[in-house]
N, CA, C and O of each residue as an XYZ file, in Angstrom:
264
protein
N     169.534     23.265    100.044
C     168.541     22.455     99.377
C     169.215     21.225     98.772
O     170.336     21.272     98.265
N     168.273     19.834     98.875
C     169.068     18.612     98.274
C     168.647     18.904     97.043
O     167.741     19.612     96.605
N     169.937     17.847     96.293
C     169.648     17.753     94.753
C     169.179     16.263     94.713
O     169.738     15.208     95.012
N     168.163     16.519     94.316
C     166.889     15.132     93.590
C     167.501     14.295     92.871
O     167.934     14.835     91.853
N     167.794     12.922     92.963
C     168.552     11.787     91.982
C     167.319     11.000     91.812
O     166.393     10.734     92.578
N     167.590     10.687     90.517
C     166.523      9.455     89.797
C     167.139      8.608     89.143
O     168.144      8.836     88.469
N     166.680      7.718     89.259
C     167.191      6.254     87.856
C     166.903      6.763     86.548
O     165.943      7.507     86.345
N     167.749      6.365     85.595
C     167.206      6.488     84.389
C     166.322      5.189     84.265
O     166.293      4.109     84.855
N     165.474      5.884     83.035
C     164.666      4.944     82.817
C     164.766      3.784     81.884
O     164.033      2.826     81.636
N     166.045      4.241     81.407
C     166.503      2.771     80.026
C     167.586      2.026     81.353
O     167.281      0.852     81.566
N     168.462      2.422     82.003
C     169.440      1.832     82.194
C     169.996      2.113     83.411
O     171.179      1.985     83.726
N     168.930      2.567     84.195
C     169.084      2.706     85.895
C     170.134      3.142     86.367
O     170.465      2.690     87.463
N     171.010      4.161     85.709
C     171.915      4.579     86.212
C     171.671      5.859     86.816
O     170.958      6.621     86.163
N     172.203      6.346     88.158
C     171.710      7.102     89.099
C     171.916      8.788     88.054
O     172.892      8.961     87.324
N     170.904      9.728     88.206
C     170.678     11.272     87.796
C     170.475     12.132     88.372
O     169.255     12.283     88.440
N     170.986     12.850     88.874
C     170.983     14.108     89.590
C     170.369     14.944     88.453
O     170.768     15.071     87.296
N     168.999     15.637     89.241
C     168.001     16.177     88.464
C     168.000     17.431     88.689
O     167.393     18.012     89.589
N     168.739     17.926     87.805
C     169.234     19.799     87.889
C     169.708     19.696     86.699
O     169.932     18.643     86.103
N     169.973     21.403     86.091
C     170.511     21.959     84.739
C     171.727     21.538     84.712
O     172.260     21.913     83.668
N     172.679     20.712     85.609
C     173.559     20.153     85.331
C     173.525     18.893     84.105
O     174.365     18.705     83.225
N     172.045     17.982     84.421
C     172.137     16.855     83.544
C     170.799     17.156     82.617
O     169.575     17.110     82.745
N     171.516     17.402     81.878
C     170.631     17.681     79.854
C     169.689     17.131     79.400
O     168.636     17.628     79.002
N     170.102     15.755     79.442
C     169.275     14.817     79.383
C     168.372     13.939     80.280
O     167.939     12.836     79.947
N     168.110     14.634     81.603
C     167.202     14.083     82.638
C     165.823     13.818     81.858
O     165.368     14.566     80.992
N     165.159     12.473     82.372
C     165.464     12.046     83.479
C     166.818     11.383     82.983
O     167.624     10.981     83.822
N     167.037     11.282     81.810
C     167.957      9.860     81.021
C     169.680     10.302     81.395
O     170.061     11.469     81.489
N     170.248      9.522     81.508
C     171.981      9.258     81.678
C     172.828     10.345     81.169
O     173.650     11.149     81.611
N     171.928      9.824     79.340
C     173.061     10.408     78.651
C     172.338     10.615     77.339
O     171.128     10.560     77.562
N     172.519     10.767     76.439
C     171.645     10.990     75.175
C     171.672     10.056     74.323
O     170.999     10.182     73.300
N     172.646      8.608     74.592
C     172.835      7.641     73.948
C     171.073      6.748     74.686
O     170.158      6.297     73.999
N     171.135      6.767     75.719
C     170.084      6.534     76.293
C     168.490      6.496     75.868
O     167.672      5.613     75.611
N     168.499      8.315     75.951
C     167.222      9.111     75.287
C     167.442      8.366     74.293
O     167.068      7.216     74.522
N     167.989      8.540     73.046
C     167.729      7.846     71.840
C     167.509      6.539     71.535
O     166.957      6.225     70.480
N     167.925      5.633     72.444
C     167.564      4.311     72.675
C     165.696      4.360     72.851
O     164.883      3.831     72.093
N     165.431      5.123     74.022
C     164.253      5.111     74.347
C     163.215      5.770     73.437
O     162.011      5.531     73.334
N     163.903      6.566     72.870
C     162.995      7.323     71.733
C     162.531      6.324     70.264
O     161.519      6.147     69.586
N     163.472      6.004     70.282
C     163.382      4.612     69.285
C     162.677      3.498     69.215
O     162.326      2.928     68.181
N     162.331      2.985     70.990
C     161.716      2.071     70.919
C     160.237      2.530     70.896
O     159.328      1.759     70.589
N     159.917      4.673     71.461
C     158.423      4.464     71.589
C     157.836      4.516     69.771
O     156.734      4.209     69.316
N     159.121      5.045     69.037
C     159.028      5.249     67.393
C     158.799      3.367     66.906
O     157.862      3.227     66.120
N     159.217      2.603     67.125
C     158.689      1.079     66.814
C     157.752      0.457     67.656
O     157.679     -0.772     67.643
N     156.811      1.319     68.600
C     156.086      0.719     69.008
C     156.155     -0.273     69.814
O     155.275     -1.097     70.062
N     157.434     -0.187     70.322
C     157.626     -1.379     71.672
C     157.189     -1.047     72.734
O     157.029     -1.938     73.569
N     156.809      0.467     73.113
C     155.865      0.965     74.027
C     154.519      1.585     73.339
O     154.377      2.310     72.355
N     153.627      1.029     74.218
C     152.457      1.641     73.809
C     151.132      1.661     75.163
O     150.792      0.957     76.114
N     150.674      3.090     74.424
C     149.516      3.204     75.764
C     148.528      2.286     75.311
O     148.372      1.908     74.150
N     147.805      1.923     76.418
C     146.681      1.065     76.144
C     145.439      1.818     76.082
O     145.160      2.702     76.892
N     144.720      1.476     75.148
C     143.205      2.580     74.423
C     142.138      1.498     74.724
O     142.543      0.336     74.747
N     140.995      1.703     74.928
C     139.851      1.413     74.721
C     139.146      1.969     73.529
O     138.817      3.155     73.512
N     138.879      1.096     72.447
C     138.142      1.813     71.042
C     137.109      1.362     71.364
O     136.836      0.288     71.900
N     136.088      2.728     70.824
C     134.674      3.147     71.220
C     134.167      2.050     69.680
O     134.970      2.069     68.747
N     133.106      1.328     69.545
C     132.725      1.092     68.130
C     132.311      2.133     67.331
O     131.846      3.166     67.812
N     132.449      1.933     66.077
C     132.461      3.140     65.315
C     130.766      3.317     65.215
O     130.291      4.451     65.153
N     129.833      2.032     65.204
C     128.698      2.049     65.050
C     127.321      1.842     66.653
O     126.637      0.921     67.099
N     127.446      2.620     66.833
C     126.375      2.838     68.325
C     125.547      1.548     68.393
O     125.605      0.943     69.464
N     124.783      1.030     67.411
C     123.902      0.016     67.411
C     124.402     -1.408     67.495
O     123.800     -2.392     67.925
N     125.546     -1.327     67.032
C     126.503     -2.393     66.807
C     126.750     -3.021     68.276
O     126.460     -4.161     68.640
N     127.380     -1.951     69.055
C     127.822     -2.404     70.526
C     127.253     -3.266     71.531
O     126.063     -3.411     71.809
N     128.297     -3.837     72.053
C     127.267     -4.606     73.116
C     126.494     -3.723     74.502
O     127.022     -2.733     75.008
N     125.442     -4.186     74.871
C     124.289     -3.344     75.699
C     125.640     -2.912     77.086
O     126.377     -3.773     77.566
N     125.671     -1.329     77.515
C     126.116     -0.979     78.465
C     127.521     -0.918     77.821
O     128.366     -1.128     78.691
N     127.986     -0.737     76.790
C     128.945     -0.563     76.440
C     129.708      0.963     76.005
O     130.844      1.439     75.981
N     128.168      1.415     75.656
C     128.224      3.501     75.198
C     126.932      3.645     76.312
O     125.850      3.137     76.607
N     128.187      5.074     76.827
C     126.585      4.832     78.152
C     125.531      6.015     77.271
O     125.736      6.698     76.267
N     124.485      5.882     78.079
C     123.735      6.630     77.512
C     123.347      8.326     77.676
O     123.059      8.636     78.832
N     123.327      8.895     77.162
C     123.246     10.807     77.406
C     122.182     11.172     77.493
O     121.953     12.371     77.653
């Protein structure tokens, strides 16, 4: 069976993805913590759609209807 390599995701350095490497997908743990850091300051973020808090408020076709 092959062993699966991936890029890390901070610093593209090649990972062989087995209980050999700890910190998969990441390098090394200097890495992970880099990346953990930036999702803790918000330099990554998912993108949301906020519902209005007030139904009447919204624009028409905006809350569908039930």
């Amino acid at each position: 069976m092959r062993t699966r390599v991936v890029n890390c995701p901070r610093c593209g350095a090649q990972v062989e993805w087995s209980s050999a490497s700890p910190w998969r997908p990441f390098c090394s743990q200097r890495c992970k913590v880099i990346d953990l850091g930036a999702w803790a300051t918000e330099r990554y973020r998912v993108p949301v759609e906020e519902e209005p808090e007030d139904p009447e408020s919204a624009p028409p076709g905006a809350i569908p209807e039930q």
